[in-house]
N, C-alpha and C positions, 0 to 999 in steps of 0.2 A: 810068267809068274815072277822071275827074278826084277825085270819094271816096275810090277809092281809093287814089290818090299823097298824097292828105289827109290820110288815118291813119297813111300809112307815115312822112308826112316830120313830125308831131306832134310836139314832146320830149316825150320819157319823164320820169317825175317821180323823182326821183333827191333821196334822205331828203340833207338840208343838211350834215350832219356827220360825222364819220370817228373812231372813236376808235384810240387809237395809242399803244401800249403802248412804252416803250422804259427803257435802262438809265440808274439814275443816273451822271450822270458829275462832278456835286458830293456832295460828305456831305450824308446826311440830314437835314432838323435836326432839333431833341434833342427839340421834343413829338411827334413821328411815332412813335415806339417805343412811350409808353405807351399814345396815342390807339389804335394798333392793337392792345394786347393788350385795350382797357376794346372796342373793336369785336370783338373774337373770343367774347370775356365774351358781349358781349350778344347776337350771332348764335349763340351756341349752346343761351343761353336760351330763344329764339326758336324753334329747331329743336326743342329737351327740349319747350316749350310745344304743339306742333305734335305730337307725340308723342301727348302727352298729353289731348290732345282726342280725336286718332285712336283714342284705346283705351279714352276714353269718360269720362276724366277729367275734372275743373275745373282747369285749366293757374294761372291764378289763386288757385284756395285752394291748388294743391298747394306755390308758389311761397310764398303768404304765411303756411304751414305752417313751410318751414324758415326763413323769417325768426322766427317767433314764438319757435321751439323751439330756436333758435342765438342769437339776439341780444334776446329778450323780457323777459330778467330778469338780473340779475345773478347769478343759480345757473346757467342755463342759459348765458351768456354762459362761466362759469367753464370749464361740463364742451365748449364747443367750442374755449374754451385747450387743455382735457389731448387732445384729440383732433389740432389744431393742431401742438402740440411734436412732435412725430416728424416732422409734416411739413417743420417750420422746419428741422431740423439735416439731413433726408434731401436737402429741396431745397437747401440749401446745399452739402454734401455734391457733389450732383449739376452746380449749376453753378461749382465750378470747376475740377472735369473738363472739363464742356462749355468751359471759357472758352477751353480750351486745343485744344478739339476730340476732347477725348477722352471718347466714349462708353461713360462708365460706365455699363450697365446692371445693376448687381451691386448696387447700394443695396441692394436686399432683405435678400441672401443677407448683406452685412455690417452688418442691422441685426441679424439671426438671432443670426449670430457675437458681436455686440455686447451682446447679451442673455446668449447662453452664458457670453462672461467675466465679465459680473457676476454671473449665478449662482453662479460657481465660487467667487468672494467669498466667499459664507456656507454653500453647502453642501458643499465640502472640509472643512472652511472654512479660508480665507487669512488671517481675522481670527481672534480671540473673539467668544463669540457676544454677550459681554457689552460688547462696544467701543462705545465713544461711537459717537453718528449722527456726527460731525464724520470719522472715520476711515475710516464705509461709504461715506459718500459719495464722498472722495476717492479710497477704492483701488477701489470699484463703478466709477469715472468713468477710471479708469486702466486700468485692463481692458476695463471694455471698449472705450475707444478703442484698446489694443493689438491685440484679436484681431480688429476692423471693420478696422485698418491691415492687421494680416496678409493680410486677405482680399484687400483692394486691392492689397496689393503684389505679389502672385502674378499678375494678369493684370499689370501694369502693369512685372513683371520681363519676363513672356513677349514684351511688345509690346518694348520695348526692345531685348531681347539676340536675340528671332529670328524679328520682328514678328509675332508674331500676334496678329490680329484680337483687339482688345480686346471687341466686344461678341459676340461668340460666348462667348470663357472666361468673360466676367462672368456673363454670362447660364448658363452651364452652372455657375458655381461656386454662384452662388443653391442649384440642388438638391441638391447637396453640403452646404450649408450648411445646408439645411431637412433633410436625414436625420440627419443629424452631431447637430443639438439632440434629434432624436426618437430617436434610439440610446439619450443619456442619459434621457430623460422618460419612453420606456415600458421602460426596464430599471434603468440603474446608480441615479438617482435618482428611481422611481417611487415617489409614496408611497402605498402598499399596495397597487399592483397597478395603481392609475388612471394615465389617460396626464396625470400634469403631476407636480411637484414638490412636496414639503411648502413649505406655507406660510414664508416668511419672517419673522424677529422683527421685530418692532415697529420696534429700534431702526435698523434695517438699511433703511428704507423710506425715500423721500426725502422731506422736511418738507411736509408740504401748508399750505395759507392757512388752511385748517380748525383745526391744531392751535394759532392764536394763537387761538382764538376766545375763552378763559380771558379773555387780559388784554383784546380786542377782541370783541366778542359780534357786531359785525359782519360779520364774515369765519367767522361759522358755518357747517357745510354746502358749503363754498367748496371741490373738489375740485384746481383749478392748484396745481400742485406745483414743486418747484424747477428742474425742467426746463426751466422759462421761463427762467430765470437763465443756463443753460447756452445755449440758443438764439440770445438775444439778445447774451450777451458774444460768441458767436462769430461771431454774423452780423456787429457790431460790428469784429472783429478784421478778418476775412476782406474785409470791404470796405476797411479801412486798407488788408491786404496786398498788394490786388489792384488799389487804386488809388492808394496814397501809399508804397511799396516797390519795389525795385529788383527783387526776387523776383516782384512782382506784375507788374513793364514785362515782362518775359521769358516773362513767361507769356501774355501779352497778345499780344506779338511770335512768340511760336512759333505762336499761336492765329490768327493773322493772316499770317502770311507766314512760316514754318520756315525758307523759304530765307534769308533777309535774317536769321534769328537766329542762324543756323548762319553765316552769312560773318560776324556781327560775335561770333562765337567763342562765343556761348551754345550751352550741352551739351545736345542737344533728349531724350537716352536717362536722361542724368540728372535730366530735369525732369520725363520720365513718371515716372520711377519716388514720386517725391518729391511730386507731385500725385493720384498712385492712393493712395501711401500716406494724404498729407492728405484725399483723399476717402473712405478705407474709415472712417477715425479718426470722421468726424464721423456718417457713418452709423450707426457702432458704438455712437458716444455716445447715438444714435436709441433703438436698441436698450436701452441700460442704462438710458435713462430713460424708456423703459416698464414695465419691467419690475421696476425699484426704485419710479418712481413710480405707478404704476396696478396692474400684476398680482400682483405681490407675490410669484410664484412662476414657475420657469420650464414653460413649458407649449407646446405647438403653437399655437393659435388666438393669437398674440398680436399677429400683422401682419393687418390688410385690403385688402394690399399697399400697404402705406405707400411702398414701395420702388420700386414703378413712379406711384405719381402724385405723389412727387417728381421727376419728367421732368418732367412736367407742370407743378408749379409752378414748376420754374427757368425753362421755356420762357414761360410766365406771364410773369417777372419779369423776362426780356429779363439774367439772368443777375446778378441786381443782387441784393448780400446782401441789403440792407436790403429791396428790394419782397417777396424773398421771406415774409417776416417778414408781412405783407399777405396776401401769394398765401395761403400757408398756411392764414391764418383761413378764407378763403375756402375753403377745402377741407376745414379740418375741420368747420365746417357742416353741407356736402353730408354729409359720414361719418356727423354725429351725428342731424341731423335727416332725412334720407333714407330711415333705417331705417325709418319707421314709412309714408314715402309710395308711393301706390300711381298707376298699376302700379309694381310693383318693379322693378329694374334703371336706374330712370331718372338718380339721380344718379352712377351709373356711367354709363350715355350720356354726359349731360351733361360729364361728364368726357373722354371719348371724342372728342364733337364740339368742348370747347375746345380739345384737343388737334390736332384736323384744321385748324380755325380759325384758331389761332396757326401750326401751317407754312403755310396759306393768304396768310396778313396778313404772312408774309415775305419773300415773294415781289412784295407790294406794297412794299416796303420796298428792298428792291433796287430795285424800278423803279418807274415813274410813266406815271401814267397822261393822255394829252393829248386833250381835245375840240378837230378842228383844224376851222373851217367850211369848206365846200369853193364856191372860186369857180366859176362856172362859165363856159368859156369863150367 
């Protein structure tokens, strides 16, 4: 009997520590945001890695594949630029929609549009066909930020004047946008029947690194085109406007508290609208400079959905012009050297799981995590 009051009245062994999730109630500090997107980066490496053992792979050569085949050589470094640029201006593009809270999921469909009005550039034609490159460039670049704009401004009127859901219409305007170019490509300008468009002139193409090779024999072979130009000034611009402009507080403030921007008299209907339009603009510009710098002609296949893993890189870049610029590389990579890695699908995964990983690692970011020892009494 006395045994058994022994066992009963024992302590239980009870683990030391208690963890304890709770909200911030100071700001972040400022290396928390990047540390958590380079830890999403790598847990989803990790996860792809895991993949790919499970399906019988080497996780390892597949990894040190798209390293060699994206950053191995300075030609190969080039052609993950020209894969890169669309990403730049899309992710951009995208956040700073996002910055405002506005889910633009329409990238795609207005880099579509963005493509279609430079097409219309040289096959109405809106120029000569004999125009200086200095002319295609600029009216190819005006176009098509015009028609990427139109696209945005049509959800971003909607949400405004009689709120609706912005990422329903984006998202439905994309297939509109993708039939809309294929109207033209297997009919009005099919050339002879085939689904894409005749070939583009020479002059009408946008400069590549290649065509200095005459006076520099260096830059032979060298595929980056002027679209870098275009990327970089805007990511450039877009982070002055969003951080050192009065345009940009307001955006910032509507993104952060509408309420508090609408009592201190900022127009929250005038800001969507002005914001979709600035985000259809740079997507559009996506668009034009694929299509003037890589395809040369309008055609279907010309997105890998550039337009939905610019989510992904603004979410990457914590919405920051300039990281996207970064992010981007990183993604065009995956695009260019992926192709060839097997199993197939993975750097699409991998994409997928950065994507889980970054909402994951924001949730740590709102709050914090506390090991508390527990006394006992």
């Amino acid at each position: 009997m006395s045994d058994i009051n022994t066992r009963e009245s024992a302590p239980k062994w009870k683990f030391p520590y208690q963890i304890k999730i709770e909200n911030r109630v100071e700001n972040p500090p400022k290396w928390l945001s990047p540390v958590l997107s380079i830890a999403a980066v790598i847990v989803a490496l990790i996860i792809g890695a895991f993949v790919i053992w499970a399906g019988g792979g080497d996780p390892w050569g597949v990894y040190t594949h798209i390293a060699k085949y994206s950053f191995g050589s300075v030609g190969v470094l080039s052609d993950t630029m020209v894969k890169a640029i669309p990403l730049m201006l899309v992710g951009l593009a995208c956040s700073i929609a996002f910055r405002m809270k506005l889910w633009n999921i329409g990238a795609e469909g207005q880099f579509f549009l963005g493509a279609f009005g430079a097409s219309m550039v040289v096959l109405l034609p809106v120029l000569p066909v004999d125009a200086p490159k200095w002319q295609f460039i600029i009216v190819t670049a005006m176009f098509g930020m015009f028609f990427g704009a139109l696209w945005g401004f049509i959800p971003g009127f909607l949400k405004a004047k009689y709120k609706v859901n912005e990422i329903i219409s984006t998202l439905m305007l994309n297939y509109i946008a993708i039939e809309w170019n294929n109207y033209f490509i297997y009919g009005v300008w099919s050339d002879r029947g085939f689904q894409m468009s005749p070939m583009f002139q020479r002059n009408a193409w946008l400069p590549r690194l290649s065509d200095l090779a005459k006076q520099w024999p260096v830059f032979g072979g060298l595929t980056t085109h002027f679209g870098l130009v275009f990327a970089v000034v805007a990511a450039v611009i877009l982070w002055f406007v969003l951080n050192k402009s009065r345009w940009g507080y307001e955006i910032r403030l509507i993104g952060d508290n509408p309420r508090a921007a609408e009592y201190a008299g900022i127009s929250i209907k005038k800001n969507i609208v002005l914001v979709m339009i600035v985000s259809g603009a740079l997507a559009g510009l996506a668009g034009m400079s694929e299509i003037m710098g890589v395809v040369h002609r309008l055609q279907g296949a010309i997105s890998p959905g550039y337009g939905y893993t610019g989510i992904i890189i603004a979410w990457l870049a914590k919405l920051n012009p300039l990281a996207v610029i970064l992010a981007s590389v990183l993604f065009g990579a995956l695009i260019l050297a992926g192709r060839e890695v097997q199993p197939t699908g993975i750097p699409t995964l991998i994409q997928g799981v950065i994507m889980v990983a970054l909402i994951a690692s924001d949730y740590f970011f709102r709050n914090r995590v506390r090991i508390i020892r527990q006394v006992e009494d």
